[in-house]
C-alpha positions as CSV (number, residue, x, y, z in Angstrom):
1,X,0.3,13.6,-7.5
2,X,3.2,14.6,-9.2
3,X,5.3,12.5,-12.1
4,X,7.5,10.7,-9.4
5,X,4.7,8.8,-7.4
6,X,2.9,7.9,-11.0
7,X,6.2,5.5,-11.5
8,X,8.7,4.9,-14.3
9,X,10.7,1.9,-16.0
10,X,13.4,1.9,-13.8
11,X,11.1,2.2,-11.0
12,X,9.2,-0.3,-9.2
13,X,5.6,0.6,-7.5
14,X,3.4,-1.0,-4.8
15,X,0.0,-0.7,-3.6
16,X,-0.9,-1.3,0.0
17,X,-3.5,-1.2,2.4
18,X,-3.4,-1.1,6.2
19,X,-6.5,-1.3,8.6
20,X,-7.2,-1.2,12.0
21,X,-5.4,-0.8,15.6
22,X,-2.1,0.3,16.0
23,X,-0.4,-1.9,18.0
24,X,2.2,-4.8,18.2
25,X,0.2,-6.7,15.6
26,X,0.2,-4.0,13.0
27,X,4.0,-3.2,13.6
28,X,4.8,-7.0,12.9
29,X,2.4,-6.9,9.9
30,X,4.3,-3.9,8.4
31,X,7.8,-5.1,8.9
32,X,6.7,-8.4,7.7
33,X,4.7,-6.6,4.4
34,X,8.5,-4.2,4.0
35,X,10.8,-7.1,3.9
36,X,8.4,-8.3,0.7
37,X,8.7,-5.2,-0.4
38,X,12.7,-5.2,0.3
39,X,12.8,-8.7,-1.9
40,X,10.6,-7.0,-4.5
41,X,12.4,-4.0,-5.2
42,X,9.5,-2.0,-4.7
43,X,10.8,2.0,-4.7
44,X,7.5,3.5,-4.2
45,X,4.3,1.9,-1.9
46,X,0.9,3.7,-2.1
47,X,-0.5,2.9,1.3
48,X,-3.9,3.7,2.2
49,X,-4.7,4.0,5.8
50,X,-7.6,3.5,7.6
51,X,-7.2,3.5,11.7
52,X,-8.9,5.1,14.4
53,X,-5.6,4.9,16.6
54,X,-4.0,3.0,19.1
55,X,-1.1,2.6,21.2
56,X,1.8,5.5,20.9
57,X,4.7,3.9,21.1
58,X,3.4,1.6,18.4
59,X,2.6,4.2,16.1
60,X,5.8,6.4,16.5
61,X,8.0,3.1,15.8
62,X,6.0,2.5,12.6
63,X,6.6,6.6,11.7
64,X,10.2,6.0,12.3
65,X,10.4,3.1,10.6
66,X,9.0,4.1,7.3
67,X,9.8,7.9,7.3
68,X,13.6,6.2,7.1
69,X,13.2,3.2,4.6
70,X,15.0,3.7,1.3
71,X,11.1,3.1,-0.2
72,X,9.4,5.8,-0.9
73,X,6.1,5.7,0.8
74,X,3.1,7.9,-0.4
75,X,-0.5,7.8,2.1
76,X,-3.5,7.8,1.7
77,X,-6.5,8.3,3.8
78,X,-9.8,7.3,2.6
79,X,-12.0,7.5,5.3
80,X,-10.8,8.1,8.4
81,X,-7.1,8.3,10.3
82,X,-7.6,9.0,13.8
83,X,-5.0,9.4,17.2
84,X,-1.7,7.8,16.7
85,X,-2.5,6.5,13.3
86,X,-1.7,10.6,12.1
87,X,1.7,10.3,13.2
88,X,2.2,6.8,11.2
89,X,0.4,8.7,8.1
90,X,2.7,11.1,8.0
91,X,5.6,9.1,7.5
92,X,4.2,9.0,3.5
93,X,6.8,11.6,1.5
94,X,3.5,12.1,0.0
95,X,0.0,12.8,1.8
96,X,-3.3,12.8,0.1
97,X,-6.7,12.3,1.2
98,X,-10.4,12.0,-0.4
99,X,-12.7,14.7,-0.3
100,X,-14.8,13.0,2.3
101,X,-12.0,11.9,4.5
102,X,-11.7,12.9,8.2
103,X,-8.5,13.3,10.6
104,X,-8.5,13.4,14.5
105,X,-6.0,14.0,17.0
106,X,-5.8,14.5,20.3
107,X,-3.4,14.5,23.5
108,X,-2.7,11.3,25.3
109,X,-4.9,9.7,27.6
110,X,-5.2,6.8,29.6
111,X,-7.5,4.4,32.2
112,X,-5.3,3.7,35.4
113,X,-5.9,0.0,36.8
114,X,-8.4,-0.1,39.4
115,X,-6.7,0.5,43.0
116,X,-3.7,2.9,40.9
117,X,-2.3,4.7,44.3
118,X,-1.0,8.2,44.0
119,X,2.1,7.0,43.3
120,X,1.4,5.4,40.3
121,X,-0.9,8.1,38.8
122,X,1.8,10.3,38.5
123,X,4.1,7.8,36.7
124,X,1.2,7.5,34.4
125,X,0.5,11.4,34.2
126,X,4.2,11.6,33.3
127,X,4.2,9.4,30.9
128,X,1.5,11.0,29.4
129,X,2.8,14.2,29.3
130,X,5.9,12.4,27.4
131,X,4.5,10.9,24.7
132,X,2.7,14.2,24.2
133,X,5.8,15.9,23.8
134,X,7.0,13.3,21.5
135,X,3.9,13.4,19.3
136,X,3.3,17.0,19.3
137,X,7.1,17.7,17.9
138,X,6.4,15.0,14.7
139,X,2.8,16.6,14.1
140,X,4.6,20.3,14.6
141,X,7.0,19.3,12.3
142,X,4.3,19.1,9.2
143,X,1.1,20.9,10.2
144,X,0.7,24.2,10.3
145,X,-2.6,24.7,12.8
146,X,-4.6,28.1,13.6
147,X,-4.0,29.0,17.3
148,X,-7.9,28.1,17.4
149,X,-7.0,24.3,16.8
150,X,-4.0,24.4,18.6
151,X,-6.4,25.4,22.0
152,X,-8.8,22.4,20.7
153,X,-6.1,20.3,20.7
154,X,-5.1,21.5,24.2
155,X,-7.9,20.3,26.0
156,X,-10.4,18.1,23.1
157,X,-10.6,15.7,20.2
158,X,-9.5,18.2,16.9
159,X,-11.0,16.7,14.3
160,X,-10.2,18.0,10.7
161,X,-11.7,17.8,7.2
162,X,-9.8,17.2,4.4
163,X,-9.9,21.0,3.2
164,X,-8.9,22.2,6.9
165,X,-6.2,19.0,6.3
166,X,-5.1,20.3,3.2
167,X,-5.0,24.1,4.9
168,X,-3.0,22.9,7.1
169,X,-0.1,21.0,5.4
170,X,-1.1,17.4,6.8
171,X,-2.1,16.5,3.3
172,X,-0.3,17.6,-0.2
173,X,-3.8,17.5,-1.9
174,X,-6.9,15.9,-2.2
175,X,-6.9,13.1,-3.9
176,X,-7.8,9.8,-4.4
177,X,-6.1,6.4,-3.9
178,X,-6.3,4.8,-7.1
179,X,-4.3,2.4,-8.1
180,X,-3.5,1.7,-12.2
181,X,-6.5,-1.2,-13.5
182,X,-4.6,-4.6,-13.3
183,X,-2.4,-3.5,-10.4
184,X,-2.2,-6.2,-7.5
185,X,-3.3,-4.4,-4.1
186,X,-2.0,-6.0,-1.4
187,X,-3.5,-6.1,2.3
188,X,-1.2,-5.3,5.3
């Protein structure tokens, strides 16, 4: 980490964690946690992330959201950050992860209802293929992937490793979150 996310006197810093789904509960829970934030002053939030994924539209309103706050949000990824929750990770200015950390992505994919007529299996195939696109340009716009894990990606689950993360841009280093002894951590 460099100078700027360690924090300064005119500066105020938060430490955050965020588990589980990504869905309308989670975006309510952030937007709730940022308006305490707002009120606080806090300039810099340390979020850790831990998420195996969830809905897309979910996730790329909570990437929007915080990749366009005036807070400066750093993330972390301790364990694991899976699906959709990659896209809300990279929202941090700042992306680390610990050595034993995992990331998984993947395209779109979804169970039609029972009875779905042709019809509506390619509404849902479209859709599909559209929030692809709209995923695939965010994670373009930060990782740099080997053809080999672009082809994995194509058709599988591409899981990476914090040193393959780290290879490949989605991570500035690896490194621990760690908050300062006495700091309050507080739980999205």
């Amino acid at each position: 980490m460099d100078d700027a996310d360690a924090g300064s006197d005119h500066e105020h810093t938060g430490y955050y964690t965020l588990a589980g789904d990504v869905n309308n509960d989670m975006v309510h829970r952030v937007f709730s946690a940022v308006a305490d934030m707002s009120t606080n002053e806090i300039s810099t939030a340390h979020l850790l992330l831990q998420s195996h994924g969830g809905f897309i539209s979910d996730g790329i309103c909570l990437y929007n959201f915080l990749s366009n706050l005036p807070i400066r949000f750093v993330t972390y990824n301790a364990g694991a950050v899976a699906s959709i929750a990659v896209t809300v990770f990279l929202s941090g200015k700042h992306r680390y992860a610990s050595s034993t950390a995992r990331f998984m992505v993947h395209k779109s994919h979804a169970s039609p209802q029972g009875g779905a007529r042709p019809e509506g299996l390619q509404i849902i195939a479209e859709g599909l293929r559209a929030d692809d696109r709209r995923t695939e340009t965010i994670l373009r716009n930060y990782v740099r992937l080997t053809d080999a894990q672009w082809s994995v990606h194509a058709h599988s689950d591409l899981h990476l490793t914090a040193a393959a993360a780290l290879d490949a841009g989605l991570i500035d280093a690896i490194a621990e979150f760690s908050p300062p002894p006495g700091a309050t951590i507080v739980a999205i």
